[in-house]
C-alpha positions in Angstrom: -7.5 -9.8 13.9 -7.1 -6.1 14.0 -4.4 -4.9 16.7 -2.7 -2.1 17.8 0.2 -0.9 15.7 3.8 -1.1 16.6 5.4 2.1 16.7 5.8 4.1 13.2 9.1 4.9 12.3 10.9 8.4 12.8 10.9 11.3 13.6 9.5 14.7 11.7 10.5 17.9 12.7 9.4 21.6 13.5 10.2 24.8 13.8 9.9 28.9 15.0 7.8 31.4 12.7 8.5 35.3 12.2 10.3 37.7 10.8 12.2 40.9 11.8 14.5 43.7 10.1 17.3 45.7 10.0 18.4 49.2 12.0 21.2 51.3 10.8 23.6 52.1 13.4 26.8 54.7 12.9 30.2 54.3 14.7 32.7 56.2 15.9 35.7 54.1 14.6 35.9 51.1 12.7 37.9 49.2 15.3 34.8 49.9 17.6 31.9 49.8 15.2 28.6 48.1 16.9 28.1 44.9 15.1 31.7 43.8 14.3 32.1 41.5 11.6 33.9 42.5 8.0 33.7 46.0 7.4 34.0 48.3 4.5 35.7 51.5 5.0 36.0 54.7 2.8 38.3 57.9 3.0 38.3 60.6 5.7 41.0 62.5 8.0 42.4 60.6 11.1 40.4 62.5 12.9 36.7 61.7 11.4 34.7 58.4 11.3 35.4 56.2 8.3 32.4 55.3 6.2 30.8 51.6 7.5 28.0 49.5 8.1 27.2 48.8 11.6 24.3 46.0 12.8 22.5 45.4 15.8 22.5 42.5 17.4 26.1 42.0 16.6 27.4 39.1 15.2 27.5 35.8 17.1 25.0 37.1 19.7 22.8 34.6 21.6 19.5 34.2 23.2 18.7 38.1 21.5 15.0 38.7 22.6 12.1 38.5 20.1 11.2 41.8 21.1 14.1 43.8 19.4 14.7 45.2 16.5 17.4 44.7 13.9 19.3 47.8 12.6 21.7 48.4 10.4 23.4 51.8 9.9 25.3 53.4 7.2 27.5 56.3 8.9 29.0 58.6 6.4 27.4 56.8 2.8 24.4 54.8 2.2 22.8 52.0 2.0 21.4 50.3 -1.6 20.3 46.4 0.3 19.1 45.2 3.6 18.4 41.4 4.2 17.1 39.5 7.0 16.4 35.8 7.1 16.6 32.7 9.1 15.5 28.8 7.0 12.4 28.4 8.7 10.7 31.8 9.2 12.2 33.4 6.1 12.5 37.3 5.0 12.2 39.9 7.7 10.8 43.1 6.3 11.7 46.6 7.4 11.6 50.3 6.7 13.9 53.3 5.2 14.6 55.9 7.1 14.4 59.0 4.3 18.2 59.5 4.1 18.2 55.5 3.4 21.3 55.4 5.9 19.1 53.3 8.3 16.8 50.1 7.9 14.9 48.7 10.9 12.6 45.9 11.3 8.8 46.0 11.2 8.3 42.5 12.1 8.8 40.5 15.1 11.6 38.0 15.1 10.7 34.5 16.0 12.1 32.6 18.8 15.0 29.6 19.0 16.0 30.9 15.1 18.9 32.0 13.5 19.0 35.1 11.3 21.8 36.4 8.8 21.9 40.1 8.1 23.5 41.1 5.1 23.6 44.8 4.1 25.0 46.7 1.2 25.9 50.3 0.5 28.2 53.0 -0.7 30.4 55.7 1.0 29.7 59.4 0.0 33.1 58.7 -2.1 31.5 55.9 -3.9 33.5 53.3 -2.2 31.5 50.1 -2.0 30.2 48.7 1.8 29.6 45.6 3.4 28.6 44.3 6.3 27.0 40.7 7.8 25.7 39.6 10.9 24.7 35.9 12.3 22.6 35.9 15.7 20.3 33.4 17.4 17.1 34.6 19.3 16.1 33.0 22.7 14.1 30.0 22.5 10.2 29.6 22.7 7.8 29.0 25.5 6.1 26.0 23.9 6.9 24.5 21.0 5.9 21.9 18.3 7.5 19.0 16.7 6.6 16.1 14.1 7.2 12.5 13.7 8.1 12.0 10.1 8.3 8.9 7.5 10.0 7.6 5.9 13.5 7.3 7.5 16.3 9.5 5.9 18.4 6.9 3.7 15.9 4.0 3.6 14.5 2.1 0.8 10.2 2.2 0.7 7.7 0.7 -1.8 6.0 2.3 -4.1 3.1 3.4 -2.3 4.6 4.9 0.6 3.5 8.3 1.4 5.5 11.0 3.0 3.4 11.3 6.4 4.3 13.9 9.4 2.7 13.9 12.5 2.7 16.8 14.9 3.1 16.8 18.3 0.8 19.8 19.4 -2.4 20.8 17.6 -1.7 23.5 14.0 -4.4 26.3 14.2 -2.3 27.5 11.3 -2.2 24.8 8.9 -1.4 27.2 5.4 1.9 28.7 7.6 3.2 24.9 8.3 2.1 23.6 4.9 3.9 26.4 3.0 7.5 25.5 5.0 7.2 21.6 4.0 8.0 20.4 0.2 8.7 17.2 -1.7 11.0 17.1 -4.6 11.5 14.1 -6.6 13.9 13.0 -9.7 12.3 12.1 -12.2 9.1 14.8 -11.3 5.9 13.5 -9.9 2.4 15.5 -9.8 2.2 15.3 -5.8 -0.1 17.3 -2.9 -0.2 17.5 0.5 -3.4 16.7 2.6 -4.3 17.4 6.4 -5.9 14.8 8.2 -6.2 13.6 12.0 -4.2 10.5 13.3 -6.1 7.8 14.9 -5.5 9.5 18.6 -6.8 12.6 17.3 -3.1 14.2 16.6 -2.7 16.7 13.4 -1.0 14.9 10.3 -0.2 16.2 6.9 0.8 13.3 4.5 2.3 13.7 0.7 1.7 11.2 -1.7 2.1 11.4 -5.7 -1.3 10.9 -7.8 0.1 7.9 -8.7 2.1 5.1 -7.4 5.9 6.0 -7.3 8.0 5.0 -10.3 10.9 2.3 -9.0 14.6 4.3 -8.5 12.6 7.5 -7.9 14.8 10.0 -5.5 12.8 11.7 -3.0 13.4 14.6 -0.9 11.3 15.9 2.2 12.1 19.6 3.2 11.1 20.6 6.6 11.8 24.6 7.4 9.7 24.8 9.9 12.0 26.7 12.5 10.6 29.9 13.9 7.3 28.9 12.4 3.9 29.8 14.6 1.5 27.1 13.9 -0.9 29.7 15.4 -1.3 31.1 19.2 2.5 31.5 19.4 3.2 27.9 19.3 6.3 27.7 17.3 8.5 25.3 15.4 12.1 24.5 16.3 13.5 22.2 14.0 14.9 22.3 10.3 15.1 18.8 8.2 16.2 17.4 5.0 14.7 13.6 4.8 16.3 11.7 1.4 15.0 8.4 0.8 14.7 6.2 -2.5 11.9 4.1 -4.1 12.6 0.3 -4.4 11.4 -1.9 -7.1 7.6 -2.4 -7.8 5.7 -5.1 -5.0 1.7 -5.1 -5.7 -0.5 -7.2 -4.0 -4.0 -8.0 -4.5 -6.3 -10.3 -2.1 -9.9 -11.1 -3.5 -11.8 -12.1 -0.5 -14.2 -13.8 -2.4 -11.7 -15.7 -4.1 -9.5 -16.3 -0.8 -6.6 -16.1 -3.1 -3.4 -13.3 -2.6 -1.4 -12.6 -6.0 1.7 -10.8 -5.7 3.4 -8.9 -8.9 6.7 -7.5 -9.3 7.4 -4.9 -11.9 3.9 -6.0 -13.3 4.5 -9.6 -13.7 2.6 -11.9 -11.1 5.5 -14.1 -9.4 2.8 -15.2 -6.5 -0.8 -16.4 -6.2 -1.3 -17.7 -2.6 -4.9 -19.2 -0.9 -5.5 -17.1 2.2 -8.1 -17.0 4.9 -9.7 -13.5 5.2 -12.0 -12.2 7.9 -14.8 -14.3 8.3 -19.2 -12.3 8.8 -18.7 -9.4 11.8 -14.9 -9.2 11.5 -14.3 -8.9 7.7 -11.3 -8.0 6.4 -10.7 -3.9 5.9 -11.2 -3.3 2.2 -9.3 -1.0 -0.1 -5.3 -0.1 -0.1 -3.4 -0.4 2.9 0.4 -0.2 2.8 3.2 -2.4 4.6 4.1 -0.7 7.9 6.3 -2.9 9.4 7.6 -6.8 9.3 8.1 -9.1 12.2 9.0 -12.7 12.2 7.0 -13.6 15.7 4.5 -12.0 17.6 2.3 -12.6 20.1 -1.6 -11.4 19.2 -3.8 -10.9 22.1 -7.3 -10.3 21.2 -7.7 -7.6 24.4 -5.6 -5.5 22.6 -7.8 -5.1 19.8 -11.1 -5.2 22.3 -12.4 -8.7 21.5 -13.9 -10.8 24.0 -16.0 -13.3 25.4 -16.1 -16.3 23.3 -14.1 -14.6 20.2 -11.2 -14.1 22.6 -7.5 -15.8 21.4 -4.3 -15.3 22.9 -1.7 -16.6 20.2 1.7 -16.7 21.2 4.9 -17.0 18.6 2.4 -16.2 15.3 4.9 -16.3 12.6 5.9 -14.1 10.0 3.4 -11.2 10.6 2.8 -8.0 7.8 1.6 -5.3 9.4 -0.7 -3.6 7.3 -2.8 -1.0 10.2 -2.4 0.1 13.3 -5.5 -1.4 14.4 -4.1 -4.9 13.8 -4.5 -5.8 10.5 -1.9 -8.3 9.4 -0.8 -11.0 7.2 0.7 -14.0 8.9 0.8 -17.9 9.3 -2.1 -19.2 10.4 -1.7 -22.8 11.0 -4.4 -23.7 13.3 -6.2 -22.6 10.5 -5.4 -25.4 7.9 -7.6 -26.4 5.7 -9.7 -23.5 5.3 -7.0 -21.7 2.9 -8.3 -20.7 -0.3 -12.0 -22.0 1.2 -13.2 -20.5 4.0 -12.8 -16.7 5.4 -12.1 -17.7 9.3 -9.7 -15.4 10.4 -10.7 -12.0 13.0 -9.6 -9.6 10.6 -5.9 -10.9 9.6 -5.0 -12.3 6.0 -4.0 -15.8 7.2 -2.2 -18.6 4.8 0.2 -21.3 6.1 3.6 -21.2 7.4 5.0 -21.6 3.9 3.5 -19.1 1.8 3.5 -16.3 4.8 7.2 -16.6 4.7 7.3 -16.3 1.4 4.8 -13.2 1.0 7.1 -12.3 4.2 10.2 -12.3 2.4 8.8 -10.8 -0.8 7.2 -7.2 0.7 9.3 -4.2 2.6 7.8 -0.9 4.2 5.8 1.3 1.3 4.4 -1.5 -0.2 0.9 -1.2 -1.3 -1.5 -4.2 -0.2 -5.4 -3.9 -2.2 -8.1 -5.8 -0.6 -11.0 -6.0 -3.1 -14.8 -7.4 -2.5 -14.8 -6.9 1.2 -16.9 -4.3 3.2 -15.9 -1.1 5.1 -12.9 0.7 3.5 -10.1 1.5 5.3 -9.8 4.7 6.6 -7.0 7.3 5.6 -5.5 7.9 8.9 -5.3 3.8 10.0 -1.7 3.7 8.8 -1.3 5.1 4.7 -4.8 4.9 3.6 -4.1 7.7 1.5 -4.7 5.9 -2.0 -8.6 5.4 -1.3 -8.9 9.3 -1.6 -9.6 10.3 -5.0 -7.4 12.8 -6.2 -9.3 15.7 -6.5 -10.7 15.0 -2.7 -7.1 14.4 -2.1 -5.8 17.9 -2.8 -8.8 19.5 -1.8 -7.3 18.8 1.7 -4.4 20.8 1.3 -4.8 24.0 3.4 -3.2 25.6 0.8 -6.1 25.4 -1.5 
């Protein structure tokens, strides 16, 4: 029976795009220089300006509109480094002024981000300057976030992809992809690919070219803060997702055979008779991968648009694998008995008895990669993590960095 999925885990993240620069500004005193923060100061009579680096917006300002420009000034020396960055949007770039005692931005600044100036220089004595700066522009008019998986801190089999989900549509897919990475220890060949979710949503999911290797530390970067996903929709949100690979779980169900074989770390500890979908509601073939575990559930088939004389209402099914959002699942089956290992009769669902479910149950976590073989229509690659029935080349082809 193919019904709609629970709920898919977390969150995933977003972010501002843009850049800006810097101005120079001079001041008449140090103890009033425009941009505060630590300054540098050089020789000169009580009565003149000491050398410094003054920066506009001063440090600790708030809400600063998109629309102005950073300057930094050198009065009396100057200035040998300018730079302007925030996590998500990155480098601002700016312009000399001929003297290079002033540097002012070129580009605009993106909203809801925060930017560190840091500027460098020398007095016309050749006494080193300094000065940095840390503001945060206004926020944007309309945003986007994403849904990531897996969880920060949680444990996922082997074939679980890294999967985010966005909230608004990404004209600008090559400026969102290039702020999102995956690192891994040990290294893994991975890529990125763009896809729409099942109600139409953009996704981007990550997945190595292989399975995972068991122990494997993963790491999901989001810097997607100040990031325009195109028609000045922008990110707001910086993440850094950790999670871990657990041991090796890979099942196998031969329709044809109506048998289920589990192995763990390559060696089969399970081989299981199961009940597959029977002519018009065969089971999805290909890889799918364990979304979620529930001991009871009720399965309606309205919820998966089946009625008439097909229709069930099944209250308290036990130990239920989801495998798709569109209702695939392995469970107990008991009014099923007899046609284990025999007869495909389910709607869809891998069914077995109350026995083996539980133990299949107790055996699988999220990540896990489930391989249905000799059955029809392949499962697509947004209906949970179909990712592993792309090829790889096809797979990285759908990278927008490409």
């Amino acid at each position: 029976m193919r019904q709609r999925s629970i709920r898919r885990l977390d969150y995933r993240t977003a972010a501002l795009a843009a850049a800006a620069g810097v101005v120079l500004a001079g001041c008449s005193s140090p103890s009033k220089t425009p941009g505060g923060g630590a300054q540098a100061t050089g020789g000169g009579s009580a009565s003149s300006a000491a050398p410094a680096i003054s920066i506009e917006p001063a440090t600790d300002s708030s809400k600063v509109s998109i629309q102005k420009k950073v300057t930094v000034r050198a009065a009396g020396g100057t200035l040998s480094s300018v730079t302007v960055s925030s996590p998500g949007p990155g480098k601002v770039g700016g312009s000399w002024s001929k003297d290079k005692a002033t540097w002012t931005s070129t580009t605009a600044l993106a909203p809801g981000a925060t930017y560190t100036v840091t500027a460098r220089g020398t007095a016309s004595g050749g006494k080193a300057l300094a000065n940095t700066s840390t503001f945060t522009t206004e926020a944007a008019q309309n945003s986007f976030a994403g849904t990531y998986a897996p969880d920060k801190g949680t444990t996922v089999g082997v074939g679980m992809p890294v999967s985010i989900t966005f909230n608004k549509p990404i004209t600008d897919k090559a400026a969102v992809e290039r702020k999102l990475s995956v690192t891994a220890s040990p290294t893994v060949e991975g890529a990125w690919s763009w896809m729409k979710d099942r109600d139409g949503k953009d996704r981007i999911d990550y997945r190595p070219k292989m399975y995972w290797k068991p122990g494997t530390a993963v790491t999901l970067r989001v810097n997607l803060a100040g990031v325009d996903a195109g028609g000045g929709v922008y990110g707001t949100q910086d993440r850094i997702v950790g999670f871990t690979i657990g041991k090796s779980v890979v099942t196998t169900i031969d329709v044809v055979r109506k048998q289920l074989t589990l192995a763990e770390s390559g060696k089969v500890v399970e081989t299981l008779p199961v009940s597959t979908g029977k002519a018009g509601f065969e089971t999805w073939n290909g890889t799918m991968v364990v979304l979620s575990k529930v001991p009871s559930i009720t399965m309606d088939s309205k919820t998966v648009k089946i009625f008439g004389t097909e229709a069930y209402n099944l209250k308290d099914v036990k130990w239920d694998v989801q495998l798709t959002p569109s209702g695939t699942y392995t469970h107990a089956a008991p009014w099923n008995e007899g046609k284990f290992g025999k007869i495909n009769g389910s709607h869809g669902c891998i069914g077995m008895s109350t026995t083996d479910a539980k133990r299949f149950y107790e055996r699988v976590q999220p990540g896990d990669p489930v391989t249905v073989v000799k059955s029809k229509d392949t499962v697509p690659t947004n209906n949970g993590y179909g990712d592993w029935n792309v090829d790889w080349a096809t797979w990285k082809a759908g990278s927008a960095l490409v």
